[in-house]
C-alpha positions as protocol buffer text, in pm:
chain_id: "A"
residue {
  index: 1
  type: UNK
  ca { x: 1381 y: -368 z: 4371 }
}
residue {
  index: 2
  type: UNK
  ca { x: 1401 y: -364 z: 4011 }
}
residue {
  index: 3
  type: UNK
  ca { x: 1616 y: -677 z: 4001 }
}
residue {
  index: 4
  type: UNK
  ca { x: 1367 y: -887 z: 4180 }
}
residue {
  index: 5
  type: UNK
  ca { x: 1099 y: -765 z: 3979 }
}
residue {
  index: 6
  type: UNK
  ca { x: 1273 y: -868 z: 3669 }
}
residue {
  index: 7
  type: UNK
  ca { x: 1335 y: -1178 z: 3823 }
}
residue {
  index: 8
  type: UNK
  ca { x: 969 y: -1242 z: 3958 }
}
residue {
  index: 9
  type: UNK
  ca { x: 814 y: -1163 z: 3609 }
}
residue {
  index: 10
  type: UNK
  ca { x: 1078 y: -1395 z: 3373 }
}
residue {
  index: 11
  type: UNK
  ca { x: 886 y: -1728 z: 3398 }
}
residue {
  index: 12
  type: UNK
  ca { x: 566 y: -1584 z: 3318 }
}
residue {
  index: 13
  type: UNK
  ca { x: 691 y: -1367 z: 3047 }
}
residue {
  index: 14
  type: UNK
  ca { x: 806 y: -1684 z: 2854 }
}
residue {
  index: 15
  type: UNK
  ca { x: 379 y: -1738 z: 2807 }
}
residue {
  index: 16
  type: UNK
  ca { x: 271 y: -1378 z: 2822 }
}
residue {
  index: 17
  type: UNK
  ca { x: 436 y: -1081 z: 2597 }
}
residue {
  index: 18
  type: UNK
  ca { x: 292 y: -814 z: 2836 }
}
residue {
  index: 19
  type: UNK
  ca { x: 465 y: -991 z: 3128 }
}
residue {
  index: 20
  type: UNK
  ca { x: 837 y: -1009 z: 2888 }
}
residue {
  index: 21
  type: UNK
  ca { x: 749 y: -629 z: 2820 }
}
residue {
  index: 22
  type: UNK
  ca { x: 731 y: -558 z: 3203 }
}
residue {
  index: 23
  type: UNK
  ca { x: 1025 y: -792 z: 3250 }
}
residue {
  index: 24
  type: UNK
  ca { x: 1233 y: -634 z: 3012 }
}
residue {
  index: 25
  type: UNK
  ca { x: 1156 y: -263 z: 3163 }
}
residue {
  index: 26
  type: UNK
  ca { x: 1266 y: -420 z: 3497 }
}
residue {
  index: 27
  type: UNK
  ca { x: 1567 y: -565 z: 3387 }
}
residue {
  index: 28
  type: UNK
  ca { x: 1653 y: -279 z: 3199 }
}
residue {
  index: 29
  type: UNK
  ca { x: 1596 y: -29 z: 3525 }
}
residue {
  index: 30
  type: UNK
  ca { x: 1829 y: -300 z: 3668 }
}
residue {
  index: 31
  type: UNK
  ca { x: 2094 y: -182 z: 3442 }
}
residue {
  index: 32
  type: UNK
  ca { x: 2068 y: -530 z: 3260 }
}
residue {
  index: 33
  type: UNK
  ca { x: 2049 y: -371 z: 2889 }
}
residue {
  index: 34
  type: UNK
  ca { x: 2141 y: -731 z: 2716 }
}
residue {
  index: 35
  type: UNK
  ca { x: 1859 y: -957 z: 2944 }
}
residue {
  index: 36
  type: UNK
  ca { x: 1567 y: -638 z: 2856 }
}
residue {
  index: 37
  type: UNK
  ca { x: 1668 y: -694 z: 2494 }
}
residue {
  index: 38
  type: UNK
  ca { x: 1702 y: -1071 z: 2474 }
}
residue {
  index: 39
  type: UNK
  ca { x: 1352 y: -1048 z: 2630 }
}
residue {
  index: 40
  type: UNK
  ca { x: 1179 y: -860 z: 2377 }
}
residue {
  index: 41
  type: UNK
  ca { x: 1395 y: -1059 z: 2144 }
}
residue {
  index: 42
  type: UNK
  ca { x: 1126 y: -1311 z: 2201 }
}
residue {
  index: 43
  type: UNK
  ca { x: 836 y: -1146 z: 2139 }
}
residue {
  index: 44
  type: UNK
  ca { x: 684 y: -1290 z: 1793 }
}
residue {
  index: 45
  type: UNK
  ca { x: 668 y: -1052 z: 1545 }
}
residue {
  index: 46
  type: UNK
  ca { x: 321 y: -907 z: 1477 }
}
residue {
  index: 47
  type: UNK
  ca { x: 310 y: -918 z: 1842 }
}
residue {
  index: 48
  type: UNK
  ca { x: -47 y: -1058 z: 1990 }
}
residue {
  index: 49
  type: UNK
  ca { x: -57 y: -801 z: 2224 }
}
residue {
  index: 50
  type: UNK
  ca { x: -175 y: -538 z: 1998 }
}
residue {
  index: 51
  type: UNK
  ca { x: -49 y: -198 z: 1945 }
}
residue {
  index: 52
  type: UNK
  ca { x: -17 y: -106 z: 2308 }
}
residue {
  index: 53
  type: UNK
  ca { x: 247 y: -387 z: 2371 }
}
residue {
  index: 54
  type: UNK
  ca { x: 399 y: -322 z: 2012 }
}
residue {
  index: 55
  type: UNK
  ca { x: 434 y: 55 z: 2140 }
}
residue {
  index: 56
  type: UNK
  ca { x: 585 y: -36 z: 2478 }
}
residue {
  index: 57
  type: UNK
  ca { x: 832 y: -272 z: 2334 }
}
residue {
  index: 58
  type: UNK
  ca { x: 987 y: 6 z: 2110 }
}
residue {
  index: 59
  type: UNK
  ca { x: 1008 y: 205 z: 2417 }
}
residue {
  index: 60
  type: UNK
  ca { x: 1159 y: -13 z: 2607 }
}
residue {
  index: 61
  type: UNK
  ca { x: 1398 y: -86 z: 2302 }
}
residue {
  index: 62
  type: UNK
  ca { x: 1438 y: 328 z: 2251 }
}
residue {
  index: 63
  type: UNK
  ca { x: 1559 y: 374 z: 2615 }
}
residue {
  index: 64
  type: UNK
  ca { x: 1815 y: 101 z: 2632 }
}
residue {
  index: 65
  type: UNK
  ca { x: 1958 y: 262 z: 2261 }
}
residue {
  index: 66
  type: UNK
  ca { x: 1957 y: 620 z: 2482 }
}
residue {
  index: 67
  type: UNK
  ca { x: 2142 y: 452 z: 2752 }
}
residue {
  index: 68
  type: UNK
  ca { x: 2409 y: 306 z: 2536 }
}
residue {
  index: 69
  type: UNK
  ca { x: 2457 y: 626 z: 2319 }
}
residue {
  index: 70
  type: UNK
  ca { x: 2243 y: 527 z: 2046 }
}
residue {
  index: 71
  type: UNK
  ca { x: 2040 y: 865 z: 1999 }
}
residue {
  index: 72
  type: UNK
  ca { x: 1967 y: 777 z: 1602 }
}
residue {
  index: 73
  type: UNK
  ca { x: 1807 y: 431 z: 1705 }
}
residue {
  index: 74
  type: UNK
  ca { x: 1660 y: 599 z: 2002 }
}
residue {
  index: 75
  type: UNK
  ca { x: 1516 y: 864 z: 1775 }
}
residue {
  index: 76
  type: UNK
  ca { x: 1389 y: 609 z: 1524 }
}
residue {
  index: 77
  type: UNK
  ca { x: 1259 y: 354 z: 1797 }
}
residue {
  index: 78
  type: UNK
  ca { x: 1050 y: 661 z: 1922 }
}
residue {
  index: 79
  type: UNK
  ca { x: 932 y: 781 z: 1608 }
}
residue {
  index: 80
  type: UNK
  ca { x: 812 y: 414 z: 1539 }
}
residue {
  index: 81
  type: UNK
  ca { x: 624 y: 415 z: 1897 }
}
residue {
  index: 82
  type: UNK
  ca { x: 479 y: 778 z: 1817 }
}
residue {
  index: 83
  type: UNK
  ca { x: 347 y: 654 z: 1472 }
}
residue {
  index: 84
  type: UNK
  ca { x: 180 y: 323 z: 1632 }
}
residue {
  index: 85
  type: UNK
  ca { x: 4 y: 519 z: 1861 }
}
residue {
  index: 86
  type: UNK
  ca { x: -93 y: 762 z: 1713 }
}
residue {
  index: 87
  type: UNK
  ca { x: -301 y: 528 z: 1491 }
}
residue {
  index: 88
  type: UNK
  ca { x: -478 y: 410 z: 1836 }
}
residue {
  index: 89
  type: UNK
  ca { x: -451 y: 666 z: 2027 }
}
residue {
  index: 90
  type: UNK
  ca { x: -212 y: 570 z: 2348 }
}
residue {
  index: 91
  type: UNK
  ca { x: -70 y: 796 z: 2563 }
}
residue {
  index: 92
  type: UNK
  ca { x: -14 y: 597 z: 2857 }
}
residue {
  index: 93
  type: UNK
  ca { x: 284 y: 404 z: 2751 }
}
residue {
  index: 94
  type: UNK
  ca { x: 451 y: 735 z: 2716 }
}
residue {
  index: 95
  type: UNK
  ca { x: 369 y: 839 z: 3090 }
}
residue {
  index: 96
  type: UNK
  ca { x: 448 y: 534 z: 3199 }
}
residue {
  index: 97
  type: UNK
  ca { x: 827 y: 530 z: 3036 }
}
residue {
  index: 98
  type: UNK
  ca { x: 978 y: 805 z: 3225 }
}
residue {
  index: 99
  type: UNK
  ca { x: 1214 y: 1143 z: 3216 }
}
residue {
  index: 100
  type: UNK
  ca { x: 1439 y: 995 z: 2937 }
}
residue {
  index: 101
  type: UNK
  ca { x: 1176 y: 1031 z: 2719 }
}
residue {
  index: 102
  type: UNK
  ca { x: 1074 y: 1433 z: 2734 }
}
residue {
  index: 103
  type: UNK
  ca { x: 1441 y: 1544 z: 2523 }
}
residue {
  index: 104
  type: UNK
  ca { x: 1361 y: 1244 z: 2221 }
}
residue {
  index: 105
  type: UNK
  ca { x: 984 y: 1358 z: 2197 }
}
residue {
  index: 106
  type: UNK
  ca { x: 1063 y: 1699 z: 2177 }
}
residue {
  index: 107
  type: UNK
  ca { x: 1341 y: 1606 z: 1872 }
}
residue {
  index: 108
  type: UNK
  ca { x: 1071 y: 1347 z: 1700 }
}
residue {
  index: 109
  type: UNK
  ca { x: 1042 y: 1673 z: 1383 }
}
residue {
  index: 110
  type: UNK
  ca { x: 876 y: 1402 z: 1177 }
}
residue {
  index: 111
  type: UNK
  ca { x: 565 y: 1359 z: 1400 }
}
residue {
  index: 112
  type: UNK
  ca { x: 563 y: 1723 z: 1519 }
}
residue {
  index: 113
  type: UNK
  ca { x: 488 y: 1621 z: 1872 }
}
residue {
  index: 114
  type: UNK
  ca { x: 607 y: 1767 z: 2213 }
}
residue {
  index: 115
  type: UNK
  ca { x: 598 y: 1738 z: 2529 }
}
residue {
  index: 116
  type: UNK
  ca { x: 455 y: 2042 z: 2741 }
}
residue {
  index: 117
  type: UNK
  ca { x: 254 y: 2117 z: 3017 }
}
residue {
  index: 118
  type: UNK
  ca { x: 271 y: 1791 z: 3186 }
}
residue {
  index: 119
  type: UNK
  ca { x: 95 y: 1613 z: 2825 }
}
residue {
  index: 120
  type: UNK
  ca { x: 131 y: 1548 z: 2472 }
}
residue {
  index: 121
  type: UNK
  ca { x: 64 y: 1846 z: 2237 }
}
residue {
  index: 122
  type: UNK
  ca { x: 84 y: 1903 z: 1886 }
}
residue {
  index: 123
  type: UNK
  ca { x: 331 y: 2142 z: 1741 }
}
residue {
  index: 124
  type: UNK
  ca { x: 37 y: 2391 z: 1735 }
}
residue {
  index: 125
  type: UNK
  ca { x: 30 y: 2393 z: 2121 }
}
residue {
  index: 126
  type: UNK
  ca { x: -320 y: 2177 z: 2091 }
}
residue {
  index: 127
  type: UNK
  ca { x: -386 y: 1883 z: 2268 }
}
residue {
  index: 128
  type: UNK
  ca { x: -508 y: 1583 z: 2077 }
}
residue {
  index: 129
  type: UNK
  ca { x: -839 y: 1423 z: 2157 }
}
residue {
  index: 130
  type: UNK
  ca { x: -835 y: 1265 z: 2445 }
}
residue {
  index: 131
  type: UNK
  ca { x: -651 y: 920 z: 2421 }
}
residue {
  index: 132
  type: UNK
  ca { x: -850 y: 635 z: 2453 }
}
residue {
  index: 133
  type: UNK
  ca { x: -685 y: 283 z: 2624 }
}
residue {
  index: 134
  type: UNK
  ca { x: -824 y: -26 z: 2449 }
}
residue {
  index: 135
  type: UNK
  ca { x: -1138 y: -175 z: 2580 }
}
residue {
  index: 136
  type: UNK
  ca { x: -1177 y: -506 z: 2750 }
}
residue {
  index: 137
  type: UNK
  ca { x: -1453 y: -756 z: 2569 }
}
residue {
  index: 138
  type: UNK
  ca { x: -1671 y: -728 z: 2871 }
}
residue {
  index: 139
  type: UNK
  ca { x: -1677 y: -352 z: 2893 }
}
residue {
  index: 140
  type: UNK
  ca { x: -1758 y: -313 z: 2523 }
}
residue {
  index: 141
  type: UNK
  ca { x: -2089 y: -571 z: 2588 }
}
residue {
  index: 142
  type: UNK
  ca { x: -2132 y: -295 z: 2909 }
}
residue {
  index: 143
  type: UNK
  ca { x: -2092 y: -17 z: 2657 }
}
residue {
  index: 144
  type: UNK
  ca { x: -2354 y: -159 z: 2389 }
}
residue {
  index: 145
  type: UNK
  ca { x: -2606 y: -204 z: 2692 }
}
residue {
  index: 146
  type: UNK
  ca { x: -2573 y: 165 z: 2784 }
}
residue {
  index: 147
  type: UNK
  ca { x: -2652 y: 301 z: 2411 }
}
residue {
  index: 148
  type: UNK
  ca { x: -2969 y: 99 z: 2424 }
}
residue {
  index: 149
  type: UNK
  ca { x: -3049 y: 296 z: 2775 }
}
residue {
  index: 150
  type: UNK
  ca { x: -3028 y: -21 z: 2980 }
}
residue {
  index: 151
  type: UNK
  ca { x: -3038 y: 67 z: 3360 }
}
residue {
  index: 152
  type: UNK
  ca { x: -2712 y: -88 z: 3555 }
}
residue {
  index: 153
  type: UNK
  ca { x: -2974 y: -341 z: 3744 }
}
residue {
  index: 154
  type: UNK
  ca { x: -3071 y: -467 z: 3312 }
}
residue {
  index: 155
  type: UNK
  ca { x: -2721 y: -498 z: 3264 }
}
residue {
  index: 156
  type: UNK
  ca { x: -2667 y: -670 z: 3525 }
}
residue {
  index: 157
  type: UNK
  ca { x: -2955 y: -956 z: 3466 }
}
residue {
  index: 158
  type: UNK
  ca { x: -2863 y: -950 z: 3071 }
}
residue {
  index: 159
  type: UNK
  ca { x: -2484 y: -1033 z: 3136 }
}
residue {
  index: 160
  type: UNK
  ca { x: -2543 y: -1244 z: 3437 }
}
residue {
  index: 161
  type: UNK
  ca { x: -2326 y: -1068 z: 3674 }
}
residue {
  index: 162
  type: UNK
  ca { x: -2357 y: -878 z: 3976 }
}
residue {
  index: 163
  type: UNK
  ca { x: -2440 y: -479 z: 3971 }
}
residue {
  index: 164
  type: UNK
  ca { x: -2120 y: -427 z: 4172 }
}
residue {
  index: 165
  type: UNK
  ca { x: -1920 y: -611 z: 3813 }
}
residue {
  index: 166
  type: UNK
  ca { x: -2136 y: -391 z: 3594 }
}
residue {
  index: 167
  type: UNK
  ca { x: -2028 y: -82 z: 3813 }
}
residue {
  index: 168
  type: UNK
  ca { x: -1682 y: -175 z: 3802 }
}
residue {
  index: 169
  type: UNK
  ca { x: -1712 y: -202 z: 3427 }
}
residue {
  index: 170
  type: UNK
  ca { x: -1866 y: 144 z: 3406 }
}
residue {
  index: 171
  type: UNK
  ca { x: -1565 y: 312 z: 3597 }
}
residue {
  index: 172
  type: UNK
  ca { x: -1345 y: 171 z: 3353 }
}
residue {
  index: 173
  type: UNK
  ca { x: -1536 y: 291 z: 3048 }
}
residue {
  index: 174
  type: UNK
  ca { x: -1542 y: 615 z: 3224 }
}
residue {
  index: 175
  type: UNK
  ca { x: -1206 y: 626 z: 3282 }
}
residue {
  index: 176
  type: UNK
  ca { x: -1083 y: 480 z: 2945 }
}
residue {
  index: 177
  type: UNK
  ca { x: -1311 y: 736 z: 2763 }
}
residue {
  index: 178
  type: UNK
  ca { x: -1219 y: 1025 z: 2962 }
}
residue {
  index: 179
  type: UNK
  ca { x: -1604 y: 1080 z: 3060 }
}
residue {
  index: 180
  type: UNK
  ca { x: -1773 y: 1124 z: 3371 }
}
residue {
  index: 181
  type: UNK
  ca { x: -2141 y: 998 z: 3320 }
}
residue {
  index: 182
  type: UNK
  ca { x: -2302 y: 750 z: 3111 }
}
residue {
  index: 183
  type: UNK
  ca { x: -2465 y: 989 z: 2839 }
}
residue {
  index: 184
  type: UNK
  ca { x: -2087 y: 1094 z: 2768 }
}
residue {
  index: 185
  type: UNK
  ca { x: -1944 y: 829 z: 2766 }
}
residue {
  index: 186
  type: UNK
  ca { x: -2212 y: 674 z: 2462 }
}
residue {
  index: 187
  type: UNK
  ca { x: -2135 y: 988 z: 2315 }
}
residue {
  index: 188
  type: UNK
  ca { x: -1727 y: 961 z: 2326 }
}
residue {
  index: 189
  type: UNK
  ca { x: -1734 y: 586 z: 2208 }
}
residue {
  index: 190
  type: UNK
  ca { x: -1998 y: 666 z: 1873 }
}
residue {
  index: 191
  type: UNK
  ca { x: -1729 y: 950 z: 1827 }
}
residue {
  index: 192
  type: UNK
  ca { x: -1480 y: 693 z: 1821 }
}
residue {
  index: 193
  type: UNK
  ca { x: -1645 y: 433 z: 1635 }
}
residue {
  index: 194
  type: UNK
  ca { x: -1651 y: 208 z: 1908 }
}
residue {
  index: 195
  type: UNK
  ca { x: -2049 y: 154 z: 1854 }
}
């Protein structure tokens, strides 16, 4: 039930912008436009929850313009969510917003992206590299252990946690790099920089 949702989130989200981002998407599948927007409305501005917040904000923002009519802001909201990511390459936030979304990507001429094939392609019909979700502290001290070779059991005793945590970590890495073993995965992060 959206409305319990929103309602289950709102004392948190007064500490936590990711929790008044979630709020606001649940009152906002409530039909409560004014609460989602008086929500983000107190986000501060940079927000501290980096780009992926900052993107799923404007989305939120974007659909509750589409609702009320708004197509330009719509249009503009998503154009400013396209150009954010872009920079850090999300895609997720996207997935995660839902069908209203497909018609304003497809009209977003300044970014020359659509939406086909289930994913985000270029105007070209390519598909961009894939998208990378941020890293948590503790998997990027993972990821530095596996470019110096470390075995799971020496990453284990150098970070002073279990094998089963380091594991744990690894499937996230994996799955956050799009890789599938640990060689790939070193690879994929020195592509991106992230070593």
């Amino acid at each position: 039930d959206p409305e319990a949702a929103a309602k289950a989130l709102e004392p948190v989200a007064r500490r936590l912008p990711a929790c008044a981002v979630a709020a606001a998407r649940a009152r906002l599948a409530a039909g409560d436009t004014g609460a989602a927007l008086g929500l983000l409305d107190t986000l501060p501005a940079p927000g501290p929850g980096g780009p992926a917040l900052t993107v799923r904000a404007a989305l939120v923002r974007a659909e509750a313009a589409d609702r009320a009519g708004d197509i330009a802001a719509a249009r503009r909201l998503v154009a400013r969510a396209l150009c954010d990511a872009r920079r850090e390459r999300l895609r997720r936030p996207f997935r995660e917003a839902g069908p209203w979304l497909r018609p304003l990507l497809a009209a977003a001429p300044a970014h020359d992206w659509l939406i086909a094939g289930g994913g985000i392609r270029d105007a070209t019909g390519r598909r961009p590299a894939p998208v990378v979700e941020e890293l948590s502290p503790r998997e990027r001290d993972v990821l530095r252990r596996l470019a110096q070779l470390m075995s799971t059991e020496e990453i284990a005793a150098d970070l002073y946690v279990s094998v089963n945590t380091v594991k744990t970590h690894l499937k996230g890495l994996y799955r956050k790099l799009s890789v599938g073993r640990r060689a790939d995965a070193v690879r994929r992060a020195r592509e991106l920089r992230l070593l």
